[in-house]
Every structure is written in structure tokens, then in C-alpha cells.
C-alpha positions in Angstrom: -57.8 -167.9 161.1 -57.7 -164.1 159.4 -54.0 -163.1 158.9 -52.6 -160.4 161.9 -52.3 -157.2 160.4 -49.3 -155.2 160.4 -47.9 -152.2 161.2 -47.5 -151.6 157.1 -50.9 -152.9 156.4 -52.5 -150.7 159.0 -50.2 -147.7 157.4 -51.3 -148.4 154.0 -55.0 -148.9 154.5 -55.2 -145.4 156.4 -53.1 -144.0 153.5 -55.6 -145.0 150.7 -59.2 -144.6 153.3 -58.0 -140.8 153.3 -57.0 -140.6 150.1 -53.4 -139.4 150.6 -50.5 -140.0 148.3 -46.8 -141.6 149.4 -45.4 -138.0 149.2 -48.1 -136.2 151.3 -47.6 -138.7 154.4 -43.9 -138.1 154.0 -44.1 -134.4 154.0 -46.2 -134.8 157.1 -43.6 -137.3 158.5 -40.4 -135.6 157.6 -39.2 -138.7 155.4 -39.2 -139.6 151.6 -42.2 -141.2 150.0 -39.6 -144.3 149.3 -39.2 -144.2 153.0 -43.1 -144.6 153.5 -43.4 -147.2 151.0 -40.9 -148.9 152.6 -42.8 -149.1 155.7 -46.0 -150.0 153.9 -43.9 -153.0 152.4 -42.8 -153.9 156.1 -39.0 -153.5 154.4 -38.3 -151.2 157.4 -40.3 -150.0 160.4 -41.0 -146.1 161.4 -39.1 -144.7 164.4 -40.7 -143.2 167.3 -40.6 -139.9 166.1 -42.4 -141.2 162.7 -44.6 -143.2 164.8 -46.3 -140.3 166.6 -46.3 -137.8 163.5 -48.4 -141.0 161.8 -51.0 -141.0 164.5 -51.3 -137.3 164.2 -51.8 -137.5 161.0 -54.4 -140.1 161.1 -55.8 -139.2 164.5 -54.6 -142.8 165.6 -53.1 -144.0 168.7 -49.6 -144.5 168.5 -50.1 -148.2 169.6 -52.8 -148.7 167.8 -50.4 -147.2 164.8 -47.6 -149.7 165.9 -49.0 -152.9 167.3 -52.8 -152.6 166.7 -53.4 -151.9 170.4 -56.6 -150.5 171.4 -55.9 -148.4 174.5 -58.5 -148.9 177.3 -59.7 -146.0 178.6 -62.6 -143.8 179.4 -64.2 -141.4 176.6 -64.1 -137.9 177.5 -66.3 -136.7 175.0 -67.3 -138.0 171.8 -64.6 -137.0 170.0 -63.2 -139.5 172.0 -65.4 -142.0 170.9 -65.4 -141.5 167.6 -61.3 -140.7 167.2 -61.4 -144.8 168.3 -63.2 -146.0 165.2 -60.4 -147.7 163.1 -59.7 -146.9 159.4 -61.7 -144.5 159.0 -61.2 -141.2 156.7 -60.8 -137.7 159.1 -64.1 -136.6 156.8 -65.8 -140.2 157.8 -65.1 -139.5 161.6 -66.4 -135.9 161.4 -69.9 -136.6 160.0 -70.3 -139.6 162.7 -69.0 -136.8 165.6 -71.5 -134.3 164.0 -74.8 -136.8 164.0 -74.1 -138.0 167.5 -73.5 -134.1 168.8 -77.0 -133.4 167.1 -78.9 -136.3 168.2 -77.3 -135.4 171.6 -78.7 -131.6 171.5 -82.1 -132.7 170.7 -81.9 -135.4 173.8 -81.2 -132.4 176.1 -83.5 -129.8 174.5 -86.2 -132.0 174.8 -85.5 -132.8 178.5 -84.2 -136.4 177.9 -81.3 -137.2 179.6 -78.3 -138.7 177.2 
């Protein structure tokens, strides 16, 4: 059976996918990069405040940031859609958003329904 990941794995494997250092994601959280490795480590957990600024930063659900939740709920758009793909870079998501909005276009130019 595959080993539950954690909150700190989850943190750490969105830190390296988009290439940010310790000290970036602090700056963006308000903390010190010890604090961050900290809760990489699983030493210490973020606080709610921390929690959200996280899933800003990496266009995350807060659960999913926390617990590994996946919300259930309807896409809006595909930005929906593709803001759900876990652990993957903000550049990653952007060239998936960007195919599917042109494959999209060409369905309705050519009078295909999507």
C-alpha cells in the first residue's frame, strides 16, 4: 500500500515542480524560509492564514493544500479544469489551458459543438 502523503510532502513537491526556493515561498507567505522548511519536514504545520497564501501561491485548494482533498464541484470554465490537475508547475497548467481553449475555438469555428 503507497505511503499517504502529507501536508509537507504535498508543500515540498509543489515547491521544487515550480522551481521556487524556501525563501521565495516565505516572502509569499509572510514567514521565514526555516519556517517553510519546517513545514516541509512536518516539524510544524502552517496556520490558516499560511494555508490559504500557499494555495494562492500554487493555485491549489486550500484542502487539497492541507488534507489532499479534492473538492467536488462543477467546472466553470477550463481554467477550472485545469487549476484541478495536481502538482503541476503554473507554466505546465497554462500550456494545457491554452491547447484545450484552441482546440475548443476550432470546435466552434468549424460548427462542431464542444
Amino acid at each position: 500500500m503507497a505511503k499517504q502523503q502529507t501536508t509537507g510532502d504535498r508543500l515540498r513537491n509543489l515547491r521544487e515542480i515550480n522551481q521556487y526556493s524556501l525563501r521565495y515561498v516565505a516572502g509569499e507567505c509572510g514567514v521565514s524560509a526555516n519556517t517553510v522548511l519546517r513545514w516541509e519536514e512536518g516539524t510544524s504545520s502552517p496556520k490558516k492564514q499560511h494555508i490559504i497564501a500557499l494555495a494562492e501561491l500554487y493555485n491549489r485548494e486550500p484542502s487539497w493544500i492541507q488534507w489532499g482533498a479534492q473538492v467536488k464541484r462543477e467546472a466553470k470554465d477550463t481554467a477550472d479544469i485545469v487549476s484541478a490537475l495536481p502538482l503541476l508547475s503554473k507554466d505546465q497548467l497554462e500550456v494545457i489551458r491554452l491547447v484545450i481553449k484552441s482546440w475548443t475555438e476550432k470546435e466552434v469555428k468549424n460548427g462542431n459543438s464542444v
